[in-house]
mmJSON file of the N, C-alpha and C atoms, coordinates in Angstrom:
{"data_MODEL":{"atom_site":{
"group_PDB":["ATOM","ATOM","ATOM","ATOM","ATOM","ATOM","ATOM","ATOM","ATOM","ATOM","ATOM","ATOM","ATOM","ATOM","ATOM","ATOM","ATOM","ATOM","ATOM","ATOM","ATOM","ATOM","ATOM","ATOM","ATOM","ATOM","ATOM","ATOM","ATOM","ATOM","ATOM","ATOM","ATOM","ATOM","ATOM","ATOM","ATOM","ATOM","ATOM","ATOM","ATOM","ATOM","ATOM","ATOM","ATOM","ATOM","ATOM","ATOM","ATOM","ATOM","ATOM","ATOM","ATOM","ATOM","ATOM","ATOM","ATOM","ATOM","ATOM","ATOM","ATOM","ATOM","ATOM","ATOM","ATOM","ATOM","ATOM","ATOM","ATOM","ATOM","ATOM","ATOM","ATOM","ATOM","ATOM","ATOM","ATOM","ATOM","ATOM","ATOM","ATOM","ATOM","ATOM","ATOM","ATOM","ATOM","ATOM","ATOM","ATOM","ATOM","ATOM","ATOM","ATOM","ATOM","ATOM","ATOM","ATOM","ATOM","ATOM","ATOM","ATOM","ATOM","ATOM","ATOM","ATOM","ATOM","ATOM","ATOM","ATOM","ATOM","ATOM","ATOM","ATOM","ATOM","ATOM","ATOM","ATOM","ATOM","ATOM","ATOM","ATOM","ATOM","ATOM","ATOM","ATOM","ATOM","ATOM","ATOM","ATOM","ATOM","ATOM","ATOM","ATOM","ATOM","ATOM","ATOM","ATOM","ATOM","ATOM","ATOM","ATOM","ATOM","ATOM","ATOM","ATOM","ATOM","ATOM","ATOM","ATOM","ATOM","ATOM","ATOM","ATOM","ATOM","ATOM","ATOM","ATOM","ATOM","ATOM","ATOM","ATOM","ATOM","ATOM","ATOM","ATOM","ATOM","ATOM","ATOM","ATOM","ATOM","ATOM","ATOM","ATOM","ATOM","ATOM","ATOM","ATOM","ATOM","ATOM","ATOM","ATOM","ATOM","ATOM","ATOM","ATOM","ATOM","ATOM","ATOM","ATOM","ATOM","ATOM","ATOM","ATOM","ATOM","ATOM","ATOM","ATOM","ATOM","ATOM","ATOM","ATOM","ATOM","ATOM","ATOM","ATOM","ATOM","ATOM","ATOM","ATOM","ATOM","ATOM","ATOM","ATOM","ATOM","ATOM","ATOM","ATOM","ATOM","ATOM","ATOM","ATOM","ATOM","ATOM","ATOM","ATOM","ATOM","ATOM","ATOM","ATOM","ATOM","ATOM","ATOM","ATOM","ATOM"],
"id":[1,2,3,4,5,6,7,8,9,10,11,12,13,14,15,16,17,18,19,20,21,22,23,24,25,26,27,28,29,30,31,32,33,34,35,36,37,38,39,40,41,42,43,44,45,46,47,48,49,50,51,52,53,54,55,56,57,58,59,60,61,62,63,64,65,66,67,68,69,70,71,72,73,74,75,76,77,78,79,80,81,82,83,84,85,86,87,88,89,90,91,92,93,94,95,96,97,98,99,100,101,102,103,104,105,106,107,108,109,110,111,112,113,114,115,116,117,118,119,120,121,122,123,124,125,126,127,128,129,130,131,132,133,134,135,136,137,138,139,140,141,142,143,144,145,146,147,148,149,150,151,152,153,154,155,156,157,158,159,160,161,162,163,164,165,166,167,168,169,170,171,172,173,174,175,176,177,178,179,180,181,182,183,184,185,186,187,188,189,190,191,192,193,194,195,196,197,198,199,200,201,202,203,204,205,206,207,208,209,210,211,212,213,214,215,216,217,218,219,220,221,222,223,224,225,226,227,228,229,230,231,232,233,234],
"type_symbol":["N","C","C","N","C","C","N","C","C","N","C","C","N","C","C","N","C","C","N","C","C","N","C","C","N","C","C","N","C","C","N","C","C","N","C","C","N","C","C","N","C","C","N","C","C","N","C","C","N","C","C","N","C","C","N","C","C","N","C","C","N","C","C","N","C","C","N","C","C","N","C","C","N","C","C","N","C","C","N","C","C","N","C","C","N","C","C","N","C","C","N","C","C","N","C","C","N","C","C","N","C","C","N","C","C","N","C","C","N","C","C","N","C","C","N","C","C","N","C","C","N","C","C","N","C","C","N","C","C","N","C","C","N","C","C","N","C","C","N","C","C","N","C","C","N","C","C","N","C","C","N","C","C","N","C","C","N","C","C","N","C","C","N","C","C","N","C","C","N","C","C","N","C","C","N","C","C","N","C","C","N","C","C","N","C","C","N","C","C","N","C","C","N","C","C","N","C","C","N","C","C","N","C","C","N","C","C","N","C","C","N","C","C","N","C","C","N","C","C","N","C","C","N","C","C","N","C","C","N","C","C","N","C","C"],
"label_atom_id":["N","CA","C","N","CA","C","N","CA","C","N","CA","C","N","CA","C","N","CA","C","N","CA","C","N","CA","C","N","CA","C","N","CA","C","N","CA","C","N","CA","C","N","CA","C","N","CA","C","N","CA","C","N","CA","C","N","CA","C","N","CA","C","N","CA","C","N","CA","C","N","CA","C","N","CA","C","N","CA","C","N","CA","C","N","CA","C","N","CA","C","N","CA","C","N","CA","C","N","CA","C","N","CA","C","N","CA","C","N","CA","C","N","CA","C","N","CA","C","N","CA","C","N","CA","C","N","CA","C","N","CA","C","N","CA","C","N","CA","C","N","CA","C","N","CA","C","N","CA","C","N","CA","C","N","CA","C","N","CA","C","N","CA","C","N","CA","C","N","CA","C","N","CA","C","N","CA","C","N","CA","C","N","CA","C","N","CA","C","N","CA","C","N","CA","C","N","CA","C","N","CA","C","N","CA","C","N","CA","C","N","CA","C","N","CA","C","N","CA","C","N","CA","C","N","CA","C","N","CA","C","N","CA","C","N","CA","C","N","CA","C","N","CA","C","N","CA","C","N","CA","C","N","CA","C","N","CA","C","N","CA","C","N","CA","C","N","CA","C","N","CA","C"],
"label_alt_id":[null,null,null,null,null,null,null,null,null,null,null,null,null,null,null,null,null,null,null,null,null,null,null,null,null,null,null,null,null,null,null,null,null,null,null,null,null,null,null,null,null,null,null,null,null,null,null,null,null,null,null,null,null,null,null,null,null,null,null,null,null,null,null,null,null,null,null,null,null,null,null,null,null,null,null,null,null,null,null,null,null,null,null,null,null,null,null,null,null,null,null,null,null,null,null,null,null,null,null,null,null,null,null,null,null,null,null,null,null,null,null,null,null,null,null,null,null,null,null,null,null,null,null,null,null,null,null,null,null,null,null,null,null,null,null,null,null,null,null,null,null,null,null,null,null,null,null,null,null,null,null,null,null,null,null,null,null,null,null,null,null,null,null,null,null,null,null,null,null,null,null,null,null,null,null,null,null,null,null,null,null,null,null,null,null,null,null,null,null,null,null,null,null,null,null,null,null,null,null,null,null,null,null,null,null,null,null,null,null,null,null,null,null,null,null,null,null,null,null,null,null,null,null,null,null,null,null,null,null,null,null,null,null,null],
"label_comp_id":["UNK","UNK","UNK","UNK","UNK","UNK","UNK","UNK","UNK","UNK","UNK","UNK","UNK","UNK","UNK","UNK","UNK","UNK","UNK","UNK","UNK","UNK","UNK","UNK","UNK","UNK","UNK","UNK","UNK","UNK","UNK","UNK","UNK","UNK","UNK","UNK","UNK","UNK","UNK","UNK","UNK","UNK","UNK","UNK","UNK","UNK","UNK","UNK","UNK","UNK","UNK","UNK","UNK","UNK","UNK","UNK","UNK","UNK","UNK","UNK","UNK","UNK","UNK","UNK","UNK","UNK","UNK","UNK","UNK","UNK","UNK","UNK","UNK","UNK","UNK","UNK","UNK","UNK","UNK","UNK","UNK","UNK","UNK","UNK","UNK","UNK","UNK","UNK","UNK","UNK","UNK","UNK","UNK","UNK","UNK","UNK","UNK","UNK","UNK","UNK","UNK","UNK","UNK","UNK","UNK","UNK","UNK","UNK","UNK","UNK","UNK","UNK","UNK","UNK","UNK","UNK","UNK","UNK","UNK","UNK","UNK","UNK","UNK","UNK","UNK","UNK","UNK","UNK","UNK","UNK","UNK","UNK","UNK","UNK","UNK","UNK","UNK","UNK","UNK","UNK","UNK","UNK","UNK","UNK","UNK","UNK","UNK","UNK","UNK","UNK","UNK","UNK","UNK","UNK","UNK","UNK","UNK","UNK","UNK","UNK","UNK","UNK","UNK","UNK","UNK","UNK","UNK","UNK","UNK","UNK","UNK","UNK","UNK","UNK","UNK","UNK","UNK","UNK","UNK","UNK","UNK","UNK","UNK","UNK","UNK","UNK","UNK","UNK","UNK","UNK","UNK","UNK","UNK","UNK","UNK","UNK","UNK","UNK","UNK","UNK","UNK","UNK","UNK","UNK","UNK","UNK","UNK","UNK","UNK","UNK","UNK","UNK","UNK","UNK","UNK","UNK","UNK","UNK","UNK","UNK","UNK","UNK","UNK","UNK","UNK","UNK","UNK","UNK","UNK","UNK","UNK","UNK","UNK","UNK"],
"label_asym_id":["A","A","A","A","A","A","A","A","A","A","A","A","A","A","A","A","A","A","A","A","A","A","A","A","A","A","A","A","A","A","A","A","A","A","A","A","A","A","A","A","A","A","A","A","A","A","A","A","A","A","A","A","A","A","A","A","A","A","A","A","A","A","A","A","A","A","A","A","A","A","A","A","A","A","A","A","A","A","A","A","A","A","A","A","A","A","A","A","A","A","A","A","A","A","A","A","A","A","A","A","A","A","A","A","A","A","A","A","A","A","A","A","A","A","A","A","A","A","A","A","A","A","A","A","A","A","A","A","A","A","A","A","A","A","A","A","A","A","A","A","A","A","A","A","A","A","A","A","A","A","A","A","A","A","A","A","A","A","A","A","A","A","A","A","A","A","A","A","A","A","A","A","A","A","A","A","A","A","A","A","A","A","A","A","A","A","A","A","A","A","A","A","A","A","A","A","A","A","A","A","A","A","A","A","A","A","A","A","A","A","A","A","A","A","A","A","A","A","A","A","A","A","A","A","A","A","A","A","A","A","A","A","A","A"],
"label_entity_id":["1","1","1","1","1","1","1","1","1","1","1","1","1","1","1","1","1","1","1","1","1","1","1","1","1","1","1","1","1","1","1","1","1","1","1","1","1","1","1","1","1","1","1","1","1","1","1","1","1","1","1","1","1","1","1","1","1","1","1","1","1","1","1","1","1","1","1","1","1","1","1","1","1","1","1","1","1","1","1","1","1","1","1","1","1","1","1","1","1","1","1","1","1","1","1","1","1","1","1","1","1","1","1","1","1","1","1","1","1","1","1","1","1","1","1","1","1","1","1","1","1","1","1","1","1","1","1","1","1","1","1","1","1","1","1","1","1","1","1","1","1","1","1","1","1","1","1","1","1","1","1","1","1","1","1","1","1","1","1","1","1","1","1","1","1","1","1","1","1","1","1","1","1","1","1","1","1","1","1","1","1","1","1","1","1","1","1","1","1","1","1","1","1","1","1","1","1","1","1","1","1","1","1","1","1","1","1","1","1","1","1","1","1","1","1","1","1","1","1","1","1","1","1","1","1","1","1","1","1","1","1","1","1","1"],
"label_seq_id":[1,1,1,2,2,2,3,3,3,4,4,4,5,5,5,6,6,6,7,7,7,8,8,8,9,9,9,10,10,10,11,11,11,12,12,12,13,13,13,14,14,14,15,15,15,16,16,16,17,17,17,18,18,18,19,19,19,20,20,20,21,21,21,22,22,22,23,23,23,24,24,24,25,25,25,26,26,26,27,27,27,28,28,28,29,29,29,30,30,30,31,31,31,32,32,32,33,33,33,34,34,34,35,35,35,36,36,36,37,37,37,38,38,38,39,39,39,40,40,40,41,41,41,42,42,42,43,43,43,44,44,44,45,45,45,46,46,46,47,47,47,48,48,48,49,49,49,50,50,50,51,51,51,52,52,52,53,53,53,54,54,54,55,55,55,56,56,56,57,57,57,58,58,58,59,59,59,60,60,60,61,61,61,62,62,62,63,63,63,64,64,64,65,65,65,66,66,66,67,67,67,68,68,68,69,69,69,70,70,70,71,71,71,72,72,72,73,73,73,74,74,74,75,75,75,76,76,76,77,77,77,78,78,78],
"pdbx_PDB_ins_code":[null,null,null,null,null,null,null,null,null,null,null,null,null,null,null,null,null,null,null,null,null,null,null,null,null,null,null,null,null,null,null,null,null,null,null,null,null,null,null,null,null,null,null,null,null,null,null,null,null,null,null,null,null,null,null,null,null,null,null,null,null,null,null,null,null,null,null,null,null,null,null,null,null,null,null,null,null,null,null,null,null,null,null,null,null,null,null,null,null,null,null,null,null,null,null,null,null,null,null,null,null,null,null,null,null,null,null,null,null,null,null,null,null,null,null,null,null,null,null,null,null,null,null,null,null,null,null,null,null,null,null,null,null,null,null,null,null,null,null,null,null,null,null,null,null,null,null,null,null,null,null,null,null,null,null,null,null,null,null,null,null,null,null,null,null,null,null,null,null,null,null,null,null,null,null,null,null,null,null,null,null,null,null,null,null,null,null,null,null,null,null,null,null,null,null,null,null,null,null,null,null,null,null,null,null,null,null,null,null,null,null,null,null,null,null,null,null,null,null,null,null,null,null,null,null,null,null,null,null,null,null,null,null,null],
"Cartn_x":[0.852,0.0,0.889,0.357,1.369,1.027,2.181,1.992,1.003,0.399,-0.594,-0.217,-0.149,0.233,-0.473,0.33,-0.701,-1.005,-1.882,-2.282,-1.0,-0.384,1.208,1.921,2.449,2.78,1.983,1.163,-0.034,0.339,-0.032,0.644,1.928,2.789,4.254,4.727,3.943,3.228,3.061,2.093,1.106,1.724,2.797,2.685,1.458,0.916,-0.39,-0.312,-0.766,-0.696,-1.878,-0.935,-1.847,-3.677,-4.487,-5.137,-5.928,-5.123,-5.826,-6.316,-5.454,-5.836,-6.327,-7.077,-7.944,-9.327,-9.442,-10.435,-11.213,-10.195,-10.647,-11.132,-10.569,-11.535,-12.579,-12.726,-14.072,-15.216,-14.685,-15.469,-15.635,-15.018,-14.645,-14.502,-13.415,-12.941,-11.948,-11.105,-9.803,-9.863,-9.679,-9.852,-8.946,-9.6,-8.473,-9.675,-8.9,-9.138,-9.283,-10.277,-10.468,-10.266,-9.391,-9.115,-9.218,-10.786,-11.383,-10.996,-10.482,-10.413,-9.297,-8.298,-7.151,-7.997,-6.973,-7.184,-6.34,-6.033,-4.918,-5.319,-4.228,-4.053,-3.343,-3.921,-2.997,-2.625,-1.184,-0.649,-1.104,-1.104,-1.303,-2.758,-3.708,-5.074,-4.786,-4.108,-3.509,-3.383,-2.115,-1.651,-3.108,-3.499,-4.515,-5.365,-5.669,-6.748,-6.432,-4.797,-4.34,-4.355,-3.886,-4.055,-5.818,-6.719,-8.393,-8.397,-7.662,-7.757,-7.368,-6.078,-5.344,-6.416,-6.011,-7.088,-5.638,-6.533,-5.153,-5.579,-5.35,-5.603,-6.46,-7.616,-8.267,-7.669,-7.862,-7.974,-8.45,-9.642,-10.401,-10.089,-9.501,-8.74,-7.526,-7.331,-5.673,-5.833,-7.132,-7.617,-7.44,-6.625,-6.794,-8.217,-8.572,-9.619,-9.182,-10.636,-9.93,-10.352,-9.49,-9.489,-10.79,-11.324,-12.737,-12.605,-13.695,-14.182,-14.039,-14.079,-13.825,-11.935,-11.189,-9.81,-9.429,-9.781,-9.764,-9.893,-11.009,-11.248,-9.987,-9.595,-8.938,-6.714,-7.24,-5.622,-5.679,-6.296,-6.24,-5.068,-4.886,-4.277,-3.181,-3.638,-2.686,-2.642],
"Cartn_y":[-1.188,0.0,1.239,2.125,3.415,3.933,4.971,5.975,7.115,7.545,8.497,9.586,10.916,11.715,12.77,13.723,14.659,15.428,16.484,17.49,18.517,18.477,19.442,19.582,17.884,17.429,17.874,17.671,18.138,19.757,20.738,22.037,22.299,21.639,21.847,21.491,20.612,19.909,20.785,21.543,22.418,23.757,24.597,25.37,26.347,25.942,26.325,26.321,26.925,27.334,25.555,25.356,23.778,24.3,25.38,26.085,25.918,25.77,26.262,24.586,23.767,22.366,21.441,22.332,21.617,22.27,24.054,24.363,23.552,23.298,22.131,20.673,20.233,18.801,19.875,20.411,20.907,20.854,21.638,21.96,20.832,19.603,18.825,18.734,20.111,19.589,19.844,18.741,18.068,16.694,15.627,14.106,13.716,13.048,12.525,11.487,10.872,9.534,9.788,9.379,9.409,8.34,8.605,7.234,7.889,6.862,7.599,8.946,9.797,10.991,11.832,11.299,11.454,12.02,12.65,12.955,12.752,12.315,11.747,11.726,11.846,11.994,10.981,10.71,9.959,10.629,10.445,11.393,11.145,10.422,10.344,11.338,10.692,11.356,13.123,13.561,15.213,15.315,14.627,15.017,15.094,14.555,14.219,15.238,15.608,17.053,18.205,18.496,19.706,19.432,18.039,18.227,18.36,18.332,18.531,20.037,20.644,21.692,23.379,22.549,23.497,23.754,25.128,25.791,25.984,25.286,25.675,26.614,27.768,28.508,27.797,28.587,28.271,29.063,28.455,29.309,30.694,30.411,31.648,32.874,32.297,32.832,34.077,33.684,34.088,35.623,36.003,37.158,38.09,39.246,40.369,41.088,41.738,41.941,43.802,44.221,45.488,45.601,46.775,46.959,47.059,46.379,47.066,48.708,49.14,50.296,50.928,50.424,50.577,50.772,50.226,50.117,51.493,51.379,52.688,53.89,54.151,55.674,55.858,54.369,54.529,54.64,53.879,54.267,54.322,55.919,56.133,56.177,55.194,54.91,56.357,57.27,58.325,59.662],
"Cartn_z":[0.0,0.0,0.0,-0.901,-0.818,0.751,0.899,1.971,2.121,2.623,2.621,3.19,2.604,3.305,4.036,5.099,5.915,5.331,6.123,5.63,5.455,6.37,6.188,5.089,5.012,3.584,2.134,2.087,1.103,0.68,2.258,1.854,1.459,2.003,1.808,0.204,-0.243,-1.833,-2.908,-1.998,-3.2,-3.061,-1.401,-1.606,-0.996,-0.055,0.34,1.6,2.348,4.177,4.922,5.6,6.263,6.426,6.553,7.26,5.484,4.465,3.469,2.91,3.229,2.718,3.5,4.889,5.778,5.53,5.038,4.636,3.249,2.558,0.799,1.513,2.514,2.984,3.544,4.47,4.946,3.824,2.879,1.806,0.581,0.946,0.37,-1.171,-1.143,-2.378,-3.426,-2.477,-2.451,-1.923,-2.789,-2.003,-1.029,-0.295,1.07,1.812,2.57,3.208,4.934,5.365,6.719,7.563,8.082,8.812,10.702,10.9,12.244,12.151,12.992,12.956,12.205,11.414,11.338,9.256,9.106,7.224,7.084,6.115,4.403,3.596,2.978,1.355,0.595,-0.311,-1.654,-2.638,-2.654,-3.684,-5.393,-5.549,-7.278,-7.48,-6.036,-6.562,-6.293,-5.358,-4.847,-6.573,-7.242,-8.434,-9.172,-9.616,-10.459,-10.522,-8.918,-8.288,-9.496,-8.765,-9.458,-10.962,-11.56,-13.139,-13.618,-13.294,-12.833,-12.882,-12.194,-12.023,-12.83,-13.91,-14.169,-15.862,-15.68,-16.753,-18.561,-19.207,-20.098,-21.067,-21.967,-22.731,-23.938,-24.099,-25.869,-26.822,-27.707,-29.371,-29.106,-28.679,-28.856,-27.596,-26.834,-25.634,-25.466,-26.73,-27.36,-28.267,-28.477,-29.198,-28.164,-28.523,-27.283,-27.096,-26.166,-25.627,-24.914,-25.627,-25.33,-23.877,-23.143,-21.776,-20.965,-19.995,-19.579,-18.935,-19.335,-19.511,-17.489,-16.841,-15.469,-15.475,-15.946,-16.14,-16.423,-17.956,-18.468,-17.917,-16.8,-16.209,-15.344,-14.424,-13.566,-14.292,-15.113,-15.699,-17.083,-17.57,-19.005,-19.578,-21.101,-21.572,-22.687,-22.352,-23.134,-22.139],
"occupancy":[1.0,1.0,1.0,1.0,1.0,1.0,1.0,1.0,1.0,1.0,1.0,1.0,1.0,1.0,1.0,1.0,1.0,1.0,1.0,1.0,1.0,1.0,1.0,1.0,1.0,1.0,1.0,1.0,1.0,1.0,1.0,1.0,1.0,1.0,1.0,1.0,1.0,1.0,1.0,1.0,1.0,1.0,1.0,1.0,1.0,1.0,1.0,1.0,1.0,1.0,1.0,1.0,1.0,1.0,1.0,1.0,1.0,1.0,1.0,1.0,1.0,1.0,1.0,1.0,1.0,1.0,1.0,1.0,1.0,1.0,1.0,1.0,1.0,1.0,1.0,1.0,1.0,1.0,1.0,1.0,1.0,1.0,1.0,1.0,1.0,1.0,1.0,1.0,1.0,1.0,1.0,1.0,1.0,1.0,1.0,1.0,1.0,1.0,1.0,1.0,1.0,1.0,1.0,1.0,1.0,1.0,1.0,1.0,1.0,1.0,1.0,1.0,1.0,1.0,1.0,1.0,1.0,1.0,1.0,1.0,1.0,1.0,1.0,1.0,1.0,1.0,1.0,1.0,1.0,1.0,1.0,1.0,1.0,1.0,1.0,1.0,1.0,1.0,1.0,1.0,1.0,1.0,1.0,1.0,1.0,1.0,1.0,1.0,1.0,1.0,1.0,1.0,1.0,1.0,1.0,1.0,1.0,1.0,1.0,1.0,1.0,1.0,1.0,1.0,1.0,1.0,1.0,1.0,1.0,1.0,1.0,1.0,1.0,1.0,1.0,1.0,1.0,1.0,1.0,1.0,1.0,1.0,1.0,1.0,1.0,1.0,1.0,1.0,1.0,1.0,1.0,1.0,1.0,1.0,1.0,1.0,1.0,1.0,1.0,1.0,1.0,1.0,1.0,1.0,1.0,1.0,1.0,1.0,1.0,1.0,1.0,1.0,1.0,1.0,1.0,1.0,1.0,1.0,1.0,1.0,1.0,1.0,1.0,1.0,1.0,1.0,1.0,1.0,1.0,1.0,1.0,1.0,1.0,1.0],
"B_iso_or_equiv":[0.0,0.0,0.0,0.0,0.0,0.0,0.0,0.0,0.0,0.0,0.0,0.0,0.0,0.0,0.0,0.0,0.0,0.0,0.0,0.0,0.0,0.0,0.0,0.0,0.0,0.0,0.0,0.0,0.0,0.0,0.0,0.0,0.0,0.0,0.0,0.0,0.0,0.0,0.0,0.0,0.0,0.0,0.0,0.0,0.0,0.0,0.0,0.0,0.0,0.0,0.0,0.0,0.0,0.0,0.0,0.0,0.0,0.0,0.0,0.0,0.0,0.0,0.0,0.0,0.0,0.0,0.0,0.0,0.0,0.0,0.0,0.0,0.0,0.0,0.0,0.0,0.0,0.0,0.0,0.0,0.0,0.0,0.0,0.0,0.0,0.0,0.0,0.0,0.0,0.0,0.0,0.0,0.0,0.0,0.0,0.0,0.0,0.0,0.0,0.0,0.0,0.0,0.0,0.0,0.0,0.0,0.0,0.0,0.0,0.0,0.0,0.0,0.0,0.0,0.0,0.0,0.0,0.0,0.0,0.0,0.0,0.0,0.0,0.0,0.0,0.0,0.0,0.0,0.0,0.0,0.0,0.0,0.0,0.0,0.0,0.0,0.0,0.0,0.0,0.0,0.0,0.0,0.0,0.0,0.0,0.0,0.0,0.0,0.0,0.0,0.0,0.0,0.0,0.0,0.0,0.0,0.0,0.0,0.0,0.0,0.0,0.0,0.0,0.0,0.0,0.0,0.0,0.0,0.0,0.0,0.0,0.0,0.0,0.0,0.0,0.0,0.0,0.0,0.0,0.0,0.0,0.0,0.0,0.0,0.0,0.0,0.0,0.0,0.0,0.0,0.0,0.0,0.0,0.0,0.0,0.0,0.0,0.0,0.0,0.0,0.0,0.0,0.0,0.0,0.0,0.0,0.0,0.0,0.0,0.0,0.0,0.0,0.0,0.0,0.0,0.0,0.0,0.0,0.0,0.0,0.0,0.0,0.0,0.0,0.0,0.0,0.0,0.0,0.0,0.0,0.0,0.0,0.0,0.0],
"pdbx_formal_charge":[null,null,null,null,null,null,null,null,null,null,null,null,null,null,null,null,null,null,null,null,null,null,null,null,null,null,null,null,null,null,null,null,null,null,null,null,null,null,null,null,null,null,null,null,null,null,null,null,null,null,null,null,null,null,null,null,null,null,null,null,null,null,null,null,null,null,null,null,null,null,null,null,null,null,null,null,null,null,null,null,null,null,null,null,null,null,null,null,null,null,null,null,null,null,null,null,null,null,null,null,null,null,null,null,null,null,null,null,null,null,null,null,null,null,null,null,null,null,null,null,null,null,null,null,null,null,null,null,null,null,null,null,null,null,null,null,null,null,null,null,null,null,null,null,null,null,null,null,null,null,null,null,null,null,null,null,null,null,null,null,null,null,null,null,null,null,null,null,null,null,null,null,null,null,null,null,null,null,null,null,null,null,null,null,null,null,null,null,null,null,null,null,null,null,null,null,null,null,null,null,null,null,null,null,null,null,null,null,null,null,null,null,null,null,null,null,null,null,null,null,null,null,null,null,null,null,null,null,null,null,null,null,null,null],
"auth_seq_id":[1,1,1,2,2,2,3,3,3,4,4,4,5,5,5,6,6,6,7,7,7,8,8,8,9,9,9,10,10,10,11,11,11,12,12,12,13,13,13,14,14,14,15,15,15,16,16,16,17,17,17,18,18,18,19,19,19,20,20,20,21,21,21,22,22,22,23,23,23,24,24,24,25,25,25,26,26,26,27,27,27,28,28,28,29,29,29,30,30,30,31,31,31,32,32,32,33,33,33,34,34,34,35,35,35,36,36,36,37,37,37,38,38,38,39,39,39,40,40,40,41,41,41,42,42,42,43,43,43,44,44,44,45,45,45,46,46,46,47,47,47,48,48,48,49,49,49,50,50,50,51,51,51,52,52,52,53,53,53,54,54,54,55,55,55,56,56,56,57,57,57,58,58,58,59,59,59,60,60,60,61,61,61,62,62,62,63,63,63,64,64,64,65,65,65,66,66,66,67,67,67,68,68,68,69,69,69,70,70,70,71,71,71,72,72,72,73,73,73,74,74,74,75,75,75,76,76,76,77,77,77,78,78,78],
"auth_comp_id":["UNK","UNK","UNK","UNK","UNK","UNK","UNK","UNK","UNK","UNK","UNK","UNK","UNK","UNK","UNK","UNK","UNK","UNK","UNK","UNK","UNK","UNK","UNK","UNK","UNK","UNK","UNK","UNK","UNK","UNK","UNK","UNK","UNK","UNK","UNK","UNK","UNK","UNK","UNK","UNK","UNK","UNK","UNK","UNK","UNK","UNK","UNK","UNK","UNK","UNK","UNK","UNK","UNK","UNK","UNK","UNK","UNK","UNK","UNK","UNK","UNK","UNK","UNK","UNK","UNK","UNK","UNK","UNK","UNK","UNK","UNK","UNK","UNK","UNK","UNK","UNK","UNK","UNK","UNK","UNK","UNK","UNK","UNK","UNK","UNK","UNK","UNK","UNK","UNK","UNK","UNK","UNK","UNK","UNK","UNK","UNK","UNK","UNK","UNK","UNK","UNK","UNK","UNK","UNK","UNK","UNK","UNK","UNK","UNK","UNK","UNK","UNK","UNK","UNK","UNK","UNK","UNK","UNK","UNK","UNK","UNK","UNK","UNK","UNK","UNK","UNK","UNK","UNK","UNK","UNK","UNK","UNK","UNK","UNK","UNK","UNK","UNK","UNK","UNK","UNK","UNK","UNK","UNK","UNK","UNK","UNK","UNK","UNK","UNK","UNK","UNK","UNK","UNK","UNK","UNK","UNK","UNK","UNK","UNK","UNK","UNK","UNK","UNK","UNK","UNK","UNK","UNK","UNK","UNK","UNK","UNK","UNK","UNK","UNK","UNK","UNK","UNK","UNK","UNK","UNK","UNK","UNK","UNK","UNK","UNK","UNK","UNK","UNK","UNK","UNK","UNK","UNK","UNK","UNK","UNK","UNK","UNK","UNK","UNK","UNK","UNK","UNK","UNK","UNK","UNK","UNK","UNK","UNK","UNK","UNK","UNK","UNK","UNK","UNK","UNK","UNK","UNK","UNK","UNK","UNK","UNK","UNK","UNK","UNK","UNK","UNK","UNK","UNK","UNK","UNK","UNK","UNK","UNK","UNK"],
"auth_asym_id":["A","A","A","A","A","A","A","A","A","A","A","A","A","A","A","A","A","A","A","A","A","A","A","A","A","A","A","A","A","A","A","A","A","A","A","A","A","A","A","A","A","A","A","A","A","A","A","A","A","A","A","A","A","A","A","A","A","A","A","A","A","A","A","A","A","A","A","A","A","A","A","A","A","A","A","A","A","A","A","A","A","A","A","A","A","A","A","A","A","A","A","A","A","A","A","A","A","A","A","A","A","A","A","A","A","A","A","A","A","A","A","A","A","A","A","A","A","A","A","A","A","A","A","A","A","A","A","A","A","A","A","A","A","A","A","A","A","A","A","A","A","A","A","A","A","A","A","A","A","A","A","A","A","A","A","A","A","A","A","A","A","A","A","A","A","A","A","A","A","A","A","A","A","A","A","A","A","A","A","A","A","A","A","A","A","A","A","A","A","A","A","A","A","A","A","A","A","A","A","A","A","A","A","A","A","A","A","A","A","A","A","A","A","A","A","A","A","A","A","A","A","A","A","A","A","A","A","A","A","A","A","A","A","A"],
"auth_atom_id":["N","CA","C","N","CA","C","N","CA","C","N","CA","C","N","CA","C","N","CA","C","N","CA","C","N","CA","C","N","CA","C","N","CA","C","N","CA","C","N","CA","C","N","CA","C","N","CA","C","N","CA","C","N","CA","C","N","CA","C","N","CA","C","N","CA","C","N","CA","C","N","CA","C","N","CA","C","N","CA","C","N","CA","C","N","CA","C","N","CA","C","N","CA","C","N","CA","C","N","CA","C","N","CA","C","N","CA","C","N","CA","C","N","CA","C","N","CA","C","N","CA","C","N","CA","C","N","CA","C","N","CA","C","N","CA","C","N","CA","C","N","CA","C","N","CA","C","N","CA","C","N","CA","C","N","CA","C","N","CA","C","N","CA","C","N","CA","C","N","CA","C","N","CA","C","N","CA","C","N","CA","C","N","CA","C","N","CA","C","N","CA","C","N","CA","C","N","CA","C","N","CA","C","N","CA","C","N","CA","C","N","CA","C","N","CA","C","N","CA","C","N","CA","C","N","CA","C","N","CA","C","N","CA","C","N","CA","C","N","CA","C","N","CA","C","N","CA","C","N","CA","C","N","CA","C","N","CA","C","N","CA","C","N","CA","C","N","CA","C","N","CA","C"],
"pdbx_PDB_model_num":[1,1,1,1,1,1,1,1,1,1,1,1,1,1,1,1,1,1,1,1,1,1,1,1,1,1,1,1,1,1,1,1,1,1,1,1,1,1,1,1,1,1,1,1,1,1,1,1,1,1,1,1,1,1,1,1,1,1,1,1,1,1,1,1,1,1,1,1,1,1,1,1,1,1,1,1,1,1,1,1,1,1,1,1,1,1,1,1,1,1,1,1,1,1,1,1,1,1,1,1,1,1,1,1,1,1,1,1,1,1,1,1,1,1,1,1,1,1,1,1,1,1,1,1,1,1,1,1,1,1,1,1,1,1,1,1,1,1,1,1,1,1,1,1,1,1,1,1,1,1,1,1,1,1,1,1,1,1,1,1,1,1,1,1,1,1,1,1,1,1,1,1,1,1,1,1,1,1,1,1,1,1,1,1,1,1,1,1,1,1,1,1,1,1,1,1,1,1,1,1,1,1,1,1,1,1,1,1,1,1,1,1,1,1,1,1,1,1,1,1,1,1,1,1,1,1,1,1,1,1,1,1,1,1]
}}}
């Protein structure tokens, strides 16, 4: 059986404050394993989360977009 890791580990992982990857089980959602009172994690599924997660650019994405109109008042462009 693989190792399961903590919640610490997990942040120390991702980069994320322990406080922030106990709020994602609260809210459940980030997978992890309950064992009686204790939380873990499996890493492949952690990996998997974040590849789930990551947003990658469209086609149509890639067209510039002119500035919104709120932007503009606050930092006119000439």
């Amino acid at each position: 059986m693989e190792k399961l890791l903590t919640a610490k580990q997990v942040s120390e992982l991702l980069e994320v404050k322990v406080s922030t990857v106990y709020d994602w089980v609260y809210r459940k959602a980030i997978p992890y394993v309950k064992l009686g009172r204790l939380i873990r994690f499996k890493k492949p599924e952690i990996f998997h989360w974040v590849e789930s997660h990551t947003i990658r650019p469209s086609p149509s994405g890639l067209k510039a977009k002119p500035p919104r109109k709120d932007v503009q008042k606050e930092f006119p462009l000439s």
